[in-house]
N, C-alpha and C positions, 0 to 999 in steps of 0.2 A: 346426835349433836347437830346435824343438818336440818335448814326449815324445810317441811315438804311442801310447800308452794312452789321451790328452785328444784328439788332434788329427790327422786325418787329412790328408797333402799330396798335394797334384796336382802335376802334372809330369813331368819338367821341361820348360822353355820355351826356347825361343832366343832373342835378342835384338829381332827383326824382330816376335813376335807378342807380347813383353811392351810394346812400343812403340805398336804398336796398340791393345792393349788398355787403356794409359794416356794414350793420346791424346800421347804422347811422342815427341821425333826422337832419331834416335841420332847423338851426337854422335863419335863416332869410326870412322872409316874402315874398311871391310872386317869389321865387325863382327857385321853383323844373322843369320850363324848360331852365334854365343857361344852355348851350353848352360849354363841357370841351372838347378840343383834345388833352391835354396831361399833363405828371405827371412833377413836377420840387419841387427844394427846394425854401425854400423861398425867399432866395436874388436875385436868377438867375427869379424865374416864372412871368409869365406874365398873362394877363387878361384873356387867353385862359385856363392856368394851374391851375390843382388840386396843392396843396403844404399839409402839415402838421406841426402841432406843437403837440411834446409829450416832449421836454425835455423844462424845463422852461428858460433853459440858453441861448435859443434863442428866448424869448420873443422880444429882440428888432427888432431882424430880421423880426415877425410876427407882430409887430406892422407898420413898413415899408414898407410890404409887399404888389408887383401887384401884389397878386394870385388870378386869377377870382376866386377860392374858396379853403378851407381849411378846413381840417377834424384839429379838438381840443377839448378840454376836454371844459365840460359847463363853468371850471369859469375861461376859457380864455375867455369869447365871448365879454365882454364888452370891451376889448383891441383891437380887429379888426379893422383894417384900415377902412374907408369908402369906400362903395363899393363891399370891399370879401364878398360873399356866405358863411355860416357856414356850417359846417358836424358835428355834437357834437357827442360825443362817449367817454365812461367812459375809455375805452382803444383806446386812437386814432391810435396810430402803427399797431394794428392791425387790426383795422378797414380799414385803411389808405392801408396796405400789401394787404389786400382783394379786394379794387377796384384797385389799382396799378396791382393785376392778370388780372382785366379786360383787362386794356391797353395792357401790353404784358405779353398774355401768354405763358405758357412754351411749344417752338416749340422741337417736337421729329422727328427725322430722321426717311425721308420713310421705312418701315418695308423691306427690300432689302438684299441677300446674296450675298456680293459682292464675284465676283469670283478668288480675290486673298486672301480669307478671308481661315483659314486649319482647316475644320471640320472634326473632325473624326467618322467614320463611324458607330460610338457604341453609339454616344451624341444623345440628346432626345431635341430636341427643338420644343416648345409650337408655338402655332399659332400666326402670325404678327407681328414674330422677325424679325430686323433687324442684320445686322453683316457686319461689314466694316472691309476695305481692311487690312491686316497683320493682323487679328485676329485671334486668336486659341483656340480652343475648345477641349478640352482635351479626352479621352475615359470615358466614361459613366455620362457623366456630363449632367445634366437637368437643363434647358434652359426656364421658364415659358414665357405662351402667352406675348407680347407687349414689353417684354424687346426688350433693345437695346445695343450692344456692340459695341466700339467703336474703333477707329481705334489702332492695333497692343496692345489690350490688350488681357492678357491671362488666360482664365476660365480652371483650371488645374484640373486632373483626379479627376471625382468623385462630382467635388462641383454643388452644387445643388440653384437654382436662383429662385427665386417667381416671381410671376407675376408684368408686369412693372416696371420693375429697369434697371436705366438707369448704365450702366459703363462704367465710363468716356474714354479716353486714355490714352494708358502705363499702364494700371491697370494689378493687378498680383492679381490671387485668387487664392488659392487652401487651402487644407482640411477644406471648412468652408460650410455650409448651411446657406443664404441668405435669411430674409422676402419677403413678399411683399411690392413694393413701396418703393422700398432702392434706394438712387442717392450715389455713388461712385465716384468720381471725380478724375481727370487724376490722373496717378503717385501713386498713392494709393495700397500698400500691405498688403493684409491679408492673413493670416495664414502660416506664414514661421517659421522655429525655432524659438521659446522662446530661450532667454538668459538664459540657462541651462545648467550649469556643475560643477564637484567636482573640488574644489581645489586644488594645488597639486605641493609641491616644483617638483617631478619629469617632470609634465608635468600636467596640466590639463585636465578631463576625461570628455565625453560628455557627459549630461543623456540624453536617449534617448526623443522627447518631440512627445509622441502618443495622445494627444487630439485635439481638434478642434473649429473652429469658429463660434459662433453661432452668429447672428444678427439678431434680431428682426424685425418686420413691422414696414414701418416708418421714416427708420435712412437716417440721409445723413452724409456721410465721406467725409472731405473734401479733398484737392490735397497736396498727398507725404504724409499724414499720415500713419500709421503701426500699424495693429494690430496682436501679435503672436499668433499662438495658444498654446493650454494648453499644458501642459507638462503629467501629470497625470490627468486629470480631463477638461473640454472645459475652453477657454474662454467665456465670453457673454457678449454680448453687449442686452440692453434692447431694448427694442419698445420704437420708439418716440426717441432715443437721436441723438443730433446734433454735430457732432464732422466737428470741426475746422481744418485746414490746419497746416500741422506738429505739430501732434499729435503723440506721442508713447506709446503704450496702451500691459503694459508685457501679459506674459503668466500666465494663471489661474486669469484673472481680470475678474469683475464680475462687468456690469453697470445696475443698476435697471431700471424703464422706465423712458425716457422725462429728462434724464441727460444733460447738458451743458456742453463741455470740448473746452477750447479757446484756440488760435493755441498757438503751442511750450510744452504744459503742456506733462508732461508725469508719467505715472504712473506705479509704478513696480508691479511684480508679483504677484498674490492675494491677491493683495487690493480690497477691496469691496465695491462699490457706492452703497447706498442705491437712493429709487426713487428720481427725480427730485435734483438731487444735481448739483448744478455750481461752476465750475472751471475757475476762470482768466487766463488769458495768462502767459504761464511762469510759473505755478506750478510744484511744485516736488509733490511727493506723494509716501512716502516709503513703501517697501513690508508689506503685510501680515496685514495689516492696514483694519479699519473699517470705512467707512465716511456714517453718518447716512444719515437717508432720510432728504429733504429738504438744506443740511446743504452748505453753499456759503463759497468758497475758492479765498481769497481776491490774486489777482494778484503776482504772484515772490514769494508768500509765500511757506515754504518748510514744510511738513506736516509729522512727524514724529512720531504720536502718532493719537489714535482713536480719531475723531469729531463726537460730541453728532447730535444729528438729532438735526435738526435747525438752529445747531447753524453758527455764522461766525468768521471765524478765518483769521486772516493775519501777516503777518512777519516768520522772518528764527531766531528758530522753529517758528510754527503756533503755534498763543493763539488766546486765543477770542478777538476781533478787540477790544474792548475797553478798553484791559490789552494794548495791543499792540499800541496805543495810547498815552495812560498814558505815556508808559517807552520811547516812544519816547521822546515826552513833557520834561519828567526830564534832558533825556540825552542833550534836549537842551538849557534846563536851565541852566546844569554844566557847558556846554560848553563855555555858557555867560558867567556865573560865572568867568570861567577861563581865560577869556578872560578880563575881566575885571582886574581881580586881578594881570596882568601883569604890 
């Protein structure tokens, strides 16, 4: 289903080694050498294509479905078309995400120093980097093995890159140290001025912003999001968290590991995600706030007060989804009401 002009496929697989390779049983009989050459959804696949079901709202579509086979949970099986190969898996997305790497994995550019690429002479780059054409490498900036920089981005004095990280194009780094196995993606700013200054009928004063970006192992930043650095103290970004495309993430933020933040959301100044917490598209999240571990920030919702770990909260203010439910419900009962009594 991929153009191969973009996307390069491997394959194809039989059933016994896509099983494996997603930590999967196969759920029908006499199967495990079915020949798959490639991955689809299920309206589009055909008898050749892997497909998946993990969201039940597409039951009908998996019931209709030519996928010569389909990674799903056990107790879709008896809904299968006649025909499809089962893949069972308690978690089928990710079962499903693991042989899908099979198909097409992630290609990295020849490790190559193109030569209109401007390294300066004081940078430290690690063994079987690559660096394409307009790129710039700032003075004394370390460059770990297998990374890749991408066309006319810019790794500014000093900052410091772990091993294998890809950085997309148009990227702008500077004062921040880099995990290993961070993907960076075009258009993407870290560490420029935090939003820092005194108020001031005469004129507003700038405070100076001396901290920096840390990013953990792990992270992938999506495209045109911005991370500031600290003003007094670093920013952090945890290990493990996936941050979405136009993202803005203030100065002195603090993300614990494996956080979720979906595009648009943006978070001010020393707010503090504890581990694994997810953020909808479209969230506010005001300064100097606390968001416990685990705790899920329901879409557009504006978050002006501490969330308990765990908990979920949605609507402007943020309360617990199910106050925030309620008050909808009544609001549209009045509204009947009123409507009524006209």
């Amino acid at each position: 289903m991929s153009d191969p002009r973009f996307f390069s496929r491997q394959g194809p697989f039989d059933l016994a080694t896509l099983a494996e390779i997603g930590g999967a049983e196969i759920g029908t009989t006499g199967e495990q050498g079915r020949i798959l050459a490639d991955i689809a959804p299920l309206d589009l696949a055909t008898s050749d294509d892997l497909s998946f079901l993990d969201n039940a709202a597409y039951l009908k579509d998996f019931t209709q479905s030519k996928a010569g086979a389909c990674v799903c949970a056990p107790q879709h099986a008896d809904k299968a078309p006649e025909g499809m190969a089962l893949l069972l898996a308690a978690q089928p997305y990710e079962a499903y995400a693991r042989m899908a790497q099979a198909f097409y994995p992630q290609v990295v550019d020849a490790a190559a120093i193109d030569e209109r690429a401007i390294i300066d002479p004081s940078a430290v780059l690690g063994e079987n980097v690559g660096v394409a054409a307009g790129a710039v490498i700032g003075p004394g900036a370390e460059i770990g093995d297998g990374c890749r920089i991408a066309a006319n981005a810019t790794v500014g004095a000093g900052v410091v890159l772990g091993r294998d990280c890809l950085i997309g194009a148009n990227v702008s780094l500077s004062h921040c140290l880099i995990g290993d196995h961070v993907t960076v993606h075009a258009g993407v700013c870290i560490g420029q001025d935090g939003f820092g200054f005194a108020a001031s009928p005469s004129g507003h004063v700038k405070v100076p912003q001396v901290g920096r970006v840390l990013i953990g192992a792990h992270c992938e930043i999506g495209a045109n999001s911005t991370i500031d650095r600290g003003a007094n103290r670093d920013t952090i970004i945890g290990e493990g968290c996936w941050i979405d495309n136009l993202v803005q993430i203030g100065h002195n933020v603090v993300l614990g590991k494996g956080c979720i933040i979906v595009a648009m959301t943006g978070i001010s100044g020393s707010s503090k995600l504890g581990d694994y917490v997810a953020a909808g598209g479209q969230v506010g999240i005001a300064g100097h706030l606390t968001i416990g571990a685990g705790a899920r920030l329901a879409a557009k919702c504006g978050v002006m007060s501490d969330v308990a770990p765990g908990e979920t909260v949605s609507g402007i203010p943020a309360m617990p989804i199910k106050e925030h439910f309620r008050q909808v419900a009544m609001m549209r009962r009045l509204a009947q009401k009123r409507g009524q009594d006209k």
